[in-house]
C-alpha positions in Angstrom: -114.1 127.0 22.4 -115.3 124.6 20.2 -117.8 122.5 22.7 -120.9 123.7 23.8 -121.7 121.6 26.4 -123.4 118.4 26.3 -125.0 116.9 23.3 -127.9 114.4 22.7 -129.1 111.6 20.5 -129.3 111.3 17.2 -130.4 108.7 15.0 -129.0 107.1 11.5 -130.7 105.1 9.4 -128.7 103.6 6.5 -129.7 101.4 3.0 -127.9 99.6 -0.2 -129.2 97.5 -2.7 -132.9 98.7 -2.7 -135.0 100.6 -5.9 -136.8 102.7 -2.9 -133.8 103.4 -1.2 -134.6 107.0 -0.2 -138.2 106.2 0.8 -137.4 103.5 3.0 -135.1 105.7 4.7 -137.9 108.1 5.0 -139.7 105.2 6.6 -136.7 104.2 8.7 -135.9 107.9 10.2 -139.7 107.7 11.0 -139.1 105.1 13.3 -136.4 107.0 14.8 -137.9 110.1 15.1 -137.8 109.8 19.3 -133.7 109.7 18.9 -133.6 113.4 17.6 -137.1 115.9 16.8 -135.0 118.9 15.5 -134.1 118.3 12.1 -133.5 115.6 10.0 -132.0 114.9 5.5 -131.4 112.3 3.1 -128.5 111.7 1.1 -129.5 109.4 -2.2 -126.8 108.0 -4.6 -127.7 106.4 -8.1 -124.1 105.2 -8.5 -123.2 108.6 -9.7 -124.4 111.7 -8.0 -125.6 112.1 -4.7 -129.3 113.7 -3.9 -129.6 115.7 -0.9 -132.4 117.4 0.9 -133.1 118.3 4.8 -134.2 120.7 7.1 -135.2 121.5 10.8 -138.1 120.2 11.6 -139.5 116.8 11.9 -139.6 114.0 9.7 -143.4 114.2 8.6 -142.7 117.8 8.8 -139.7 118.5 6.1 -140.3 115.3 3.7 -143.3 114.9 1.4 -144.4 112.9 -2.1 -143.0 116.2 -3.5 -139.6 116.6 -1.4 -138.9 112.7 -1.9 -139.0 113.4 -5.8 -135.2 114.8 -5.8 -133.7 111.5 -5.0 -132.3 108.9 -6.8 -130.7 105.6 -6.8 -130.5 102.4 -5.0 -128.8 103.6 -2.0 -129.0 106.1 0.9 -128.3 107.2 4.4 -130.1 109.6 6.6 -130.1 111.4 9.9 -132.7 112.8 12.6 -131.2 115.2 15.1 -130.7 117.1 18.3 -128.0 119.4 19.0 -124.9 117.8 19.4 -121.4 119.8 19.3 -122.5 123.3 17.0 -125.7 124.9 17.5 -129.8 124.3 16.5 -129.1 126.0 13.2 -129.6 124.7 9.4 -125.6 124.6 8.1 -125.5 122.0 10.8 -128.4 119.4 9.9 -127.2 116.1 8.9 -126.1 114.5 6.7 -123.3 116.3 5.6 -122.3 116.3 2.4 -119.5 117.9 0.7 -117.6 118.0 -2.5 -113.4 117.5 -2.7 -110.9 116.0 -5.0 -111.5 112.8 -4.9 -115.4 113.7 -5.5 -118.8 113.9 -3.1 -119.3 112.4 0.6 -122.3 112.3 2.8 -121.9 111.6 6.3 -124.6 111.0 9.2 -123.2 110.5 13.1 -124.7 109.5 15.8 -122.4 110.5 19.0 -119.8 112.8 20.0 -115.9 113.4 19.7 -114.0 114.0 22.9 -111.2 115.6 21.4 -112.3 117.8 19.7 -111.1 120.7 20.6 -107.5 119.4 19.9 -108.1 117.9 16.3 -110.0 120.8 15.1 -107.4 123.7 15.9 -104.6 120.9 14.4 -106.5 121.2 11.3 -107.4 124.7 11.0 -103.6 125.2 11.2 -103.4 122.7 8.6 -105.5 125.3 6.2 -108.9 123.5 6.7 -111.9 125.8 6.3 -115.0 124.1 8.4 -118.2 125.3 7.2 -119.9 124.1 10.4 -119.8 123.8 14.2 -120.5 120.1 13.7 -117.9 117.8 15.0 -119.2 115.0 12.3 -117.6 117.8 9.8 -114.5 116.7 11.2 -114.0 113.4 10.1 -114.6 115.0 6.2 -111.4 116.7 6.5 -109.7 113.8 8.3 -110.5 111.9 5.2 -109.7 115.0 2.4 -106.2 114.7 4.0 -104.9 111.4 4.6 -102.5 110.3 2.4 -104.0 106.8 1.5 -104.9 106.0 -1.7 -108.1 103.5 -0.9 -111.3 105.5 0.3 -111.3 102.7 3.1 -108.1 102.9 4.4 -108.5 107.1 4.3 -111.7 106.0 6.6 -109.6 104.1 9.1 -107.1 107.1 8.8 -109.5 109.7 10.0 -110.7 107.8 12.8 -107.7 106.6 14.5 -107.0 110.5 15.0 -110.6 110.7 17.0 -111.5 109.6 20.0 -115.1 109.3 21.5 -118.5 107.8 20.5 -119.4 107.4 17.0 -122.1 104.9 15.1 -121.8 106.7 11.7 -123.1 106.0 8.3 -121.2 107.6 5.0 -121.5 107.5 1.2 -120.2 108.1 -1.6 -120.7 107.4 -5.4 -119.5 103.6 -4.9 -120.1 102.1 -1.8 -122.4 102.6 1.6 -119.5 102.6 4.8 -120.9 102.0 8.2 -118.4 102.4 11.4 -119.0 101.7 15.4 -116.4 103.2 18.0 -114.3 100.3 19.2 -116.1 101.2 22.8 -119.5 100.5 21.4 -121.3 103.6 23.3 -123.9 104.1 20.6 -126.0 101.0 19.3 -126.2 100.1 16.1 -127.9 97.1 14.1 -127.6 95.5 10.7 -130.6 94.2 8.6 -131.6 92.8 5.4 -134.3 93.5 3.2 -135.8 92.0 -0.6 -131.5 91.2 -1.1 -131.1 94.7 0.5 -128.6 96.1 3.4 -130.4 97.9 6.0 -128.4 99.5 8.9 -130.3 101.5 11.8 -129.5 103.0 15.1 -132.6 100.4 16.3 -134.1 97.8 15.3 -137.5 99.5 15.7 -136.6 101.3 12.0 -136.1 97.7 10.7 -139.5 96.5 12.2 -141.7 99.2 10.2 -139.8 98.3 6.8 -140.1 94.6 7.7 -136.3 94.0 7.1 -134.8 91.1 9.2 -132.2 92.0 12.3 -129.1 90.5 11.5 -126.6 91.3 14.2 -125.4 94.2 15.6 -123.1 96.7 14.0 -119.4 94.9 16.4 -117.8 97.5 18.3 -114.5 98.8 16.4 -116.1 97.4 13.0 -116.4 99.0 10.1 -118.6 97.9 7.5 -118.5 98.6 3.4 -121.4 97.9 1.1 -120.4 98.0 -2.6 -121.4 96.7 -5.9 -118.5 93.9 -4.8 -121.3 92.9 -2.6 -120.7 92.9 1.6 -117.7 93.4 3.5 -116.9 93.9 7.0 -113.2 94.8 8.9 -112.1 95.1 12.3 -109.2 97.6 11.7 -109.5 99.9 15.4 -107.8 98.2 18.6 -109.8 96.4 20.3 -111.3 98.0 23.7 -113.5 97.6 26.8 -117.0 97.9 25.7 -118.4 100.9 27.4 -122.2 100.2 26.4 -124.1 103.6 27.2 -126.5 102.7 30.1 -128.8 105.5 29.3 -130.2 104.0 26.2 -131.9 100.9 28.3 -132.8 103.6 31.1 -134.7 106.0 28.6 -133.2 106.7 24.9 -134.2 103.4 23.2 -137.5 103.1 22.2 -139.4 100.2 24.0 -139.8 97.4 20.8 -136.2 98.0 20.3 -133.5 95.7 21.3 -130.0 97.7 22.0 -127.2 95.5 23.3 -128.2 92.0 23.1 -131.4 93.5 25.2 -135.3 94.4 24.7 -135.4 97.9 26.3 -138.7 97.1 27.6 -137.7 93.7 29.1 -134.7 95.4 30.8 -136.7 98.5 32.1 -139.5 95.9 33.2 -136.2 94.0 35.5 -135.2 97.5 36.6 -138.6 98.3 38.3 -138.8 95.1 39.5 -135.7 95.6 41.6 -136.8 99.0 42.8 -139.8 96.9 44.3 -138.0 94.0 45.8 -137.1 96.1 48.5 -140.4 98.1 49.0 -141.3 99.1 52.3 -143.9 101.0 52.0 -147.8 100.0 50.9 -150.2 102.2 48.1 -153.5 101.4 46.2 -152.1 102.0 42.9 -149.2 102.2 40.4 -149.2 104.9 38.3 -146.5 105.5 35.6 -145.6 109.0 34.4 -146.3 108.1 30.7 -144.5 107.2 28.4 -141.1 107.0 29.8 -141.9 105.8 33.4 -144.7 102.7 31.9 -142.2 99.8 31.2 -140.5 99.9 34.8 -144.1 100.8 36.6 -145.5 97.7 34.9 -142.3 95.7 36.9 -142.9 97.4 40.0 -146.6 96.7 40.1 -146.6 93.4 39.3 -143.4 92.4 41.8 -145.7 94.6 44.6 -148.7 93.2 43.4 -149.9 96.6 43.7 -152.7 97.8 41.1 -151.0 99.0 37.8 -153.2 102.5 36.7 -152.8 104.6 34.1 -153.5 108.1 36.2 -151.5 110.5 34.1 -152.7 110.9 30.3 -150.0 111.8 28.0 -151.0 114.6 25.3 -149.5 112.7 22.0 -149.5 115.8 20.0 -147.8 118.6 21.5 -145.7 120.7 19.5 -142.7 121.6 19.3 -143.5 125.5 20.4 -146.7 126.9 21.6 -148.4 130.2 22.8 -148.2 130.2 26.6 -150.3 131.9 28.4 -149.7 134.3 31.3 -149.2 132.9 34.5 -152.5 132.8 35.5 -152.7 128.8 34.5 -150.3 127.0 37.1 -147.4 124.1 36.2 -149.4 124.9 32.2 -145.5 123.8 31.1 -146.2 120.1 33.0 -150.1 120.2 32.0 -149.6 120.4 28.5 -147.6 117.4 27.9 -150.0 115.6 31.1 -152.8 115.5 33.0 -154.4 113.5 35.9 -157.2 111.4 36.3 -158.9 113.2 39.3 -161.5 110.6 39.7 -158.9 107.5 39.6 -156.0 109.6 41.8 -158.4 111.1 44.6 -158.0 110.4 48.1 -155.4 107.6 46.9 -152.3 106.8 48.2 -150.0 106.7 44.9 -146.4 105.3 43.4 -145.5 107.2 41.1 -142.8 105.3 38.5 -140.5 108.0 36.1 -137.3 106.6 34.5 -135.5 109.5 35.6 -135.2 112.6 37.4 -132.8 115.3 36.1 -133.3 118.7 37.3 -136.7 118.1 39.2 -138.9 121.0 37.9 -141.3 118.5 35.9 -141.1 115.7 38.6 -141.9 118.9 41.1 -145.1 119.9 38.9 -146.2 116.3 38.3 -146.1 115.5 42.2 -148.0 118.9 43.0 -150.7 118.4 39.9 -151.2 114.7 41.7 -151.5 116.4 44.8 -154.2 118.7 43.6 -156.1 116.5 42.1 -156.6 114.9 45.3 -153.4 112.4 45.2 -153.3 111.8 49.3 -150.2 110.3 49.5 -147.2 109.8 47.1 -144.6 107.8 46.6 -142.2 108.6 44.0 -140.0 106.0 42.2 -136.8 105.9 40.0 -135.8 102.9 38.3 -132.1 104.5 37.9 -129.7 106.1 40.6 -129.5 109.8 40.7 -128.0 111.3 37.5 -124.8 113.1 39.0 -122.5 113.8 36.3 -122.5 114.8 32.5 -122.1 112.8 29.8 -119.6 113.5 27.0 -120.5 110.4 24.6 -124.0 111.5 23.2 -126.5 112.1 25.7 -128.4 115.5 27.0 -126.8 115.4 30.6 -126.9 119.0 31.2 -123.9 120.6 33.0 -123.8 119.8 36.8 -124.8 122.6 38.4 -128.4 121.8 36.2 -128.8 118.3 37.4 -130.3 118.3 41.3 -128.8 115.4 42.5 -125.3 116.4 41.8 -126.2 119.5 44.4 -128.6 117.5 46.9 -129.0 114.6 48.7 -132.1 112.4 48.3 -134.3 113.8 51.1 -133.6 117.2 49.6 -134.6 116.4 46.5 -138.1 115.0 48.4 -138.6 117.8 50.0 -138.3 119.8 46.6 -140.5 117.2 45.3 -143.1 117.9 48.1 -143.8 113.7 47.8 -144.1 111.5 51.2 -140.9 109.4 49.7 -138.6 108.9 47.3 -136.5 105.8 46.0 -133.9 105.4 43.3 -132.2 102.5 42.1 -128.7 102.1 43.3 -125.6 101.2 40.3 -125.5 97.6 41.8 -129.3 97.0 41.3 -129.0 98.8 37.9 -126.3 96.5 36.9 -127.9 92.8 38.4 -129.7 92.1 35.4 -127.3 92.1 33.0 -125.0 89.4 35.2 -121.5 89.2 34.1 -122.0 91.9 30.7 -123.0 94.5 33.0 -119.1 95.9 33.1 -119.7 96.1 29.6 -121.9 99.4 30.2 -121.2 102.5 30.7 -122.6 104.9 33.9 -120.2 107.9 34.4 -123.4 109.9 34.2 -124.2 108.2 37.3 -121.2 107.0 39.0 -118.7 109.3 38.0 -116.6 106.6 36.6 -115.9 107.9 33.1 -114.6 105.2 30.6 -112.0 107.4 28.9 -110.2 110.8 29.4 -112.0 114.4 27.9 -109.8 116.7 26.8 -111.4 120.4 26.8 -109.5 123.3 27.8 -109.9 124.6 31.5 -112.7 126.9 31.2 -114.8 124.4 29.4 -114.2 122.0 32.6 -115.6 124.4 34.7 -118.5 125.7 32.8 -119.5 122.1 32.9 -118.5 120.8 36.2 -119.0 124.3 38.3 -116.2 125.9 40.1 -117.0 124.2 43.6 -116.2 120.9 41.4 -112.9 121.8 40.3 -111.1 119.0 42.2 -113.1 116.4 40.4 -113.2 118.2 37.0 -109.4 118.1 36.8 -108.8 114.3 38.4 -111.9 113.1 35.5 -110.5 115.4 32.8 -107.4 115.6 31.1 -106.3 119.3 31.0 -104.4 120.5 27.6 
């Protein structure tokens, strides 16, 4: 079994034409670094050779003056991660690169393969050796074994055998090749730069370069950048856009626009809505930072409620830490925040998160408030309860992890311990984008899953749980 579970973000960053190429990539993945904080590389080219070098960790933590040396050449692509399919391990950072006969490749993705499972095992009877549990490593030997003669056409080969999410950036000796699933889940975005090409998962990587949006990256297009100059194609059937919802609801950083959108605009509109049908009365609004601030700053100014900043975010926590025994209590919430005791006490508090998932750090936020003298609080969710996973790209654990799949809301605010709780409903998640919003998708939170998942039985139920079976089998296509 091939799939291990759900996957998350990723970010790609992508460059031609430039006599910095690598270190503007640097720059670029920078930008991206809240898409994926597990490890990130760089793939150079000078036209000849390609130049790789990454490792897990973060960007400022695996590239330096001395590290950026090895590269060369005028273009490059690179990749921040999380786990997607395969596991947190080095053989599986991105870019991959590999060597066959028609000479090197470099491949960054951004998104996951649904069938995987299927196209694998076809080519591991076909004699393919895969070197790791990536499914990006997939679309190498897609391309190794088509039969067309044109490195394009091999391109559009490989990827009419996948199906799923994809906004992935390749190169090799001669040209820079950008592709979007013909669903559009994952956004991507196409810049210029000094006569340069510039292609990002957001814009925000193009606003720290100071390269010019251009468009987006078209759903089902697939873009090639050689010395021939600039070419784009549209060779995948067209499809219903299936926009992934989750990017405007947290992924997306807030100065970037994904979809035609600001995410900060949209998230301002969603808390907006949440507060047009507020019945209940507070002194302040307080966001839980950073996530929760662009709908909060909606929400307070539609209540005309005062707009507070009672949580502090700790901006440099590390990746790992010493914990200490538990004689510190909720020291896993504290350490990323803390309250104002003086601002929260004796107060009667909305609280604004983008999002509850499994509840544990909503729990420890509510009961920090509460101890620092909170007296009443509201919590607030500018989204509807996340009920389902997500197979396209996105850390949605498995359901039986995510409480609202398992409780109703007034369970989940008596978990909470908080006076209330609100979410958004679909419908009010969906008003602001008028007529596009069935362009997105929300089978995360609706159950309404834009295309069939074929996994094998026992990968169903690992994900959906055994009481869901029903469901599992009537969403998923069984091999």
């Amino acid at each position: 079994m091939y799939f291990r579970k759900i996957g998350e973000e990723c970010g790609v960053f992508g460059i031609y034409g430039h006599p910095e190429a690598a270190n503007l990539t640097y720059l670029g993945l920078y930008a991206l670094q809240h898409r994926g904080q597990e490890s990130t590389g760089i793939v150079s080219c000078d036209g000849k050779k390609l130049y790789a070098y990454k490792k897990m960790g973060l960007v400022s933590e695996v590239f330096n003056a001395e590290s950026l040396k090895v590269f060369k050449g005028h273009f490059a692509i690179g990749h921040v991660r999380y786990s997607t399919t395969g596991s947190s391990t080095e053989k599986n950072v991105q870019p991959i690169m590999v060597e066959y006969s028609k000479g090197p490749i470099a491949l960054a993705h951004n998104g996951n393969f649904v069938n995987i499972n299927e196209v694998r095992e076809h080519l591991e009877e076909m004699g393919s050796i895969f070197q790791t549990e990536s499914d990006t490593e997939m679309v190498v030997h897609l391309v190794a074994r088509s039969k067309k003669k044109d490195f394009e056409d091999t391109v559009v080969d490989a990827f009419n055998q996948l199906e799923g999410a994809y906004s992935l950036l390749m190169i090799t000796p001669k040209m820079l090749v950008a592709v979007r699933d013909s669903k559009g889940f994952r956004p991507l975005s196409l810049g210029k730069m000094d006569g340069a090409y510039v292609i990002a998962s957001e814009t925000c990587a193009f606003d720290l370069i100071d390269a010019e949006f251009i468009r987006d990256v078209e759903p089902g297009e697939m873009i090639v950048i050689n010395e021939n100059g600039f070419n784009s194609y549209f060779p995948f059937p067209k499809r219903k856009h299936s926009f992934c919802i989750f990017e405007h609801i947290y992924f997306a950083r807030p100065d970037s626009n994904i979809f035609g959108h600001n995410a900060h605009i949209i998230r301002k509109e969603f808390g907006r809505r949440l507060a047009l049908r507020e019945k209940e009365t507070a002194d302040m609004v307080i966001p839980v930072p950073d996530s929760g601030s662009c709908a909060a700053t909606g929400f307070a100014e539609t209540t005309d409620i005062s707009f507070q900043k009672g949580l502090v975010r700790n901006h440099y926590v590390g990746r790992t830490f010493i914990e200490p025994k538990q004689s510190i209590r909720h020291f896993g919430a504290k350490i990323k925040h803390n309250p104002i005791k003086n601002l929260v006490e004796g107060k009667d508090i909305f609280v604004v998160d983008d999002s509850i998932v499994r509840g544990t750090t909503c729990r420890k936020i509510v009961l920090m408030l509460r101890a620092a003298g909170a007296k009443k609080i509201h919590m607030r969710i500018p989204a509807p309860p996340f009920r389902y996973p997500c197979f396209f790209g996105v850390d949605i654990p498995s359901r039986d992890q995510l409480i609202a799949a398992n409780h109703d809301i007034e369970q989940i605010r008596q978990y909470l311990t908080a006076e209330t709780l609100e979410y958004l409903t679909i419908d009010e998640l969906l008003t602001p984008y008028g007529n596009e919003g069935e362009n997105y998708c929300h089978a995360c939170l609706s159950g309404n899953f834009p295309m069939k998942v074929s996994f094998d039985y026992d990968t169903q139920m690992d994900i959906f749980g055994k009481e869901q079976e029903d469901k599992a089998l009537d969403l998923l296509k069984v091999r």
